[in-house]
N, C-alpha and C positions, 0 to 999 in steps of 0.2 A: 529672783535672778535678774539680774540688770544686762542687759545688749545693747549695742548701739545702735542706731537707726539713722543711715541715711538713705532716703527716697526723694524719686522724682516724684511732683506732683504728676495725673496725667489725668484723664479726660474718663475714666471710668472710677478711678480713686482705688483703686487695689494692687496695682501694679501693672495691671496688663491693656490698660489702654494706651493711645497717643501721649511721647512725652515732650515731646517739641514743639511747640505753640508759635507754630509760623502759618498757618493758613490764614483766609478769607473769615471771620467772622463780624463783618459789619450787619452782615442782613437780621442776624440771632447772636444771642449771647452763646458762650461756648466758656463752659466751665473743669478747669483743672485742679484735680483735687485730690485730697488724702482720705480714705476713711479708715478710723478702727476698728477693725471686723470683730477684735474679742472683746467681748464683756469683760471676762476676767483679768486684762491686761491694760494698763493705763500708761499709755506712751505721752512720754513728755519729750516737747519739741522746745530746742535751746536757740535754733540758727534758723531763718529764713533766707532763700539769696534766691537774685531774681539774677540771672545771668540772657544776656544778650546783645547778636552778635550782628553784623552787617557789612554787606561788602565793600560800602563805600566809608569818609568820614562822617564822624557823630558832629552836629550840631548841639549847639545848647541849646538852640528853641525845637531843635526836632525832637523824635523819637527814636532813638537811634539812629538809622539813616534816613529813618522817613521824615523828609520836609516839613518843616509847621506844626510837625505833633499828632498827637491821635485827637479822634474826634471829642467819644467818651471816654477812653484811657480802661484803665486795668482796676481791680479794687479785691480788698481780701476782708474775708471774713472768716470765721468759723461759727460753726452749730454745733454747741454743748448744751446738753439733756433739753432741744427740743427751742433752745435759745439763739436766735442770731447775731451774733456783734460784730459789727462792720469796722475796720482797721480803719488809721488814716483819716481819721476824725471828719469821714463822709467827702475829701479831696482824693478825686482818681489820677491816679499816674498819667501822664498826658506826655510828658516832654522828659527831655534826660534830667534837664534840672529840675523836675520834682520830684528823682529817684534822689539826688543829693540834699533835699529836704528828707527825702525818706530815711536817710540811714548815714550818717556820716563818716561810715567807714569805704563810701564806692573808691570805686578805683578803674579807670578808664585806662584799656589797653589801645597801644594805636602798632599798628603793624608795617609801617612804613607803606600806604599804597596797597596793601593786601586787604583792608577792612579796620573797622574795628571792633572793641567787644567794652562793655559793660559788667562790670559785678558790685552785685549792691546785697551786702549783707545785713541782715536785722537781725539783733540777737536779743535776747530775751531778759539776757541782763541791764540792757538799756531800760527796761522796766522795773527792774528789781525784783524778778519773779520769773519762773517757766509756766509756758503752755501747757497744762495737761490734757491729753485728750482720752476718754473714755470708751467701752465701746458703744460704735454706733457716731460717736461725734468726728466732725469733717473740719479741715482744716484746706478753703478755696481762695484760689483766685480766678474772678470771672474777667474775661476778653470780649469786648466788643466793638472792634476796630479790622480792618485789615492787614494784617503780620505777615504776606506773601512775603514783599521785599524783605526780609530778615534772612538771613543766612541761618540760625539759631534763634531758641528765645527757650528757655527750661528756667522754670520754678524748683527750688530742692528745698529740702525741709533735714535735719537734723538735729538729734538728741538722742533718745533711749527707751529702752523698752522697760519696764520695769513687772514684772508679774508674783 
């Protein structure tokens, strides 16, 4: 049977941790993530979107609103059967304009003086291929920067369950 799946990433990976990645994690890394709990079910993930939000205007050299950029920036990887493969060909998310290397479908909301927001979607077909994840394999992105100043900041993953 095939379901759909859409999840936030969050900070325990099952659903019931932290899903908004706005805190302090400059001093430790702070990792947001997906796992699959069943063995017997093999979810395949088609969309990735890094959505985030801030109260003031986005820069191009910033971070969203934060000035100059993050220090070390954001990075995704997953672990299937026991293997690491790091996304993003070892370049961390640092500034807005290397979410528009990331994905060429972003698209920058601006809210007149209210904030604004970020959505950068990575889909799967840009590779020619889906994600499968097995159980047991994680699908992360680690933070190690300060995210206070953000209004938002969520990771989603979408696709399907297939068992």
């Amino acid at each position: 049977m095939i379901v759909p799946l859409f999840r936030y990433l969050d900070t325990v990976g099952d659903g019931s941790g932290t899903k908004n990645a706005i805190g302090n994690y400059s001093a430790g890394e702070q990792i947001f993530k997906f796992t699959n709990p069943v063995s017997a079910q093999c979810v395949v993930i088609t969309t990735f979107i890094a959505h985030i939000a801030g109260p003031t205007n986005f820069a191009l050299t910033g971070y969203a609103n934060i000035a100059g950029g993050l220090t070390n920036g954001w990075t995704m990887h997953t672990t299937m059967g026991g293997v690491t493969t790091q996304f993003l060909d070892g370049e961390p998310i640092k500034t807005n304009d290397d979410l528009a290397h990331f994905s060429p479908k972003i698209n920058h909301l601006n809210f007149n003086g209210a904030g604004d927001s970020l959505i950068c979607p990575l889909e799967s077909s840009q590779f020619g291929m889906v994600l499968t994840l097995h159980g047991g394999d994680t699908f992360q992105v680690i933070l190690h920067d300060d995210f206070s100043t953000l209004t938002s900041q969520h990771f989603i993953i979408q696709g399907y369950t297939n068992t």
